[in-house]
Structure formats: C-alpha cells, structure tokens
C-alpha positions in Angstrom: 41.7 108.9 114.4 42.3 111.4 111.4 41.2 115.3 112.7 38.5 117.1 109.9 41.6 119.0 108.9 44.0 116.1 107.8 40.5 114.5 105.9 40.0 117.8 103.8 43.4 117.7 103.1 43.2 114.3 102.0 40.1 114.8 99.5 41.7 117.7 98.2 44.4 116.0 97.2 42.5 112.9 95.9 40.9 115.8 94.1 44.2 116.7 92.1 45.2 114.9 89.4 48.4 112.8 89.1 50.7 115.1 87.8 49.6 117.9 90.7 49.9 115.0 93.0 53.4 114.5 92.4 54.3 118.1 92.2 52.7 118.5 95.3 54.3 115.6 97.3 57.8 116.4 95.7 57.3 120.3 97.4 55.9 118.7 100.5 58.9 116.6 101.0 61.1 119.8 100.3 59.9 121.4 102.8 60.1 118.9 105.4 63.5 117.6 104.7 64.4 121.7 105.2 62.8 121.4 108.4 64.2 118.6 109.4 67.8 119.7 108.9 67.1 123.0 110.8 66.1 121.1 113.9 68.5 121.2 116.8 70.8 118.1 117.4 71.9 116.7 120.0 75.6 115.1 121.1 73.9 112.6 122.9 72.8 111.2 119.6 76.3 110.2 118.7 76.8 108.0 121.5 78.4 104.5 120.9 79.0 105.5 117.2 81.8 104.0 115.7 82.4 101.9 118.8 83.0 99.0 116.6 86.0 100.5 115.3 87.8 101.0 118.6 86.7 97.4 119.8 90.0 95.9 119.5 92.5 99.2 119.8 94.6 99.3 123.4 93.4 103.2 124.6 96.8 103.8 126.4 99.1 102.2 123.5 97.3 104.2 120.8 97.3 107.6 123.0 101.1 106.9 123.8 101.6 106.8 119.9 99.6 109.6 119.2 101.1 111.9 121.9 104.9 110.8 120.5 103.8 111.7 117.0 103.5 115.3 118.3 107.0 116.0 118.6 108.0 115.1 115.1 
C-alpha cells in the first residue's frame, strides 16, 4: 500500500506539466544512478562469471604454460 508521502508526491507530479515531468524524472534518475554506483560491492557478486569461458581449458596445462611464459 502506497504511504501519504509517496501519494503527495504522486499528485504533485501529476500536477506538473509534461515538460517539468520529464525534467524531473531525467534528475531523479541522475541521482539514483549516482547512488547506485556509490553503493558498496561485493566480490561475491562475481562468482561463476565468465565460467563459460574456462569450461573446456585443462587448469594444470594452461598454468604450466603460463608459468613457462615467465621466463622469457
């Protein structure tokens, strides 16, 4: 159920016109996207990322050419 808050917001905004409407929608959506980017992340979220890619790759082959490539 909307709170009194939200539906005062929401008839104020009705109340705008279209133009104010946009204007404020396009500064709304600044500012979350702002706070959305500040927010902390976690590592955890990058689990099982990219998995696909190392599907089909032998782990000790590809860390044996990897080491050798260290030396030149």
């Amino acid at each position: 159920m909307p709170t009194n808050t939200y539906e005062n917001a929401k008839r104020s905004v009705e109340a705008l016109g279209p133009t104010d409407q946009l204007r404020l929608v396009s500064e709304l959506a600044s500012r979350l996207s702002g706070e959305l980017n500040r927010r902390p992340r976690s590592l955890l979220e990058l689990e099982g990322l990219g998995a696909d890619v190392w599907q089909d790759v032998d782990v000790d082959e590809y860390l044996r050419r990897e080491r050798s490539s260290w030396n030149g």
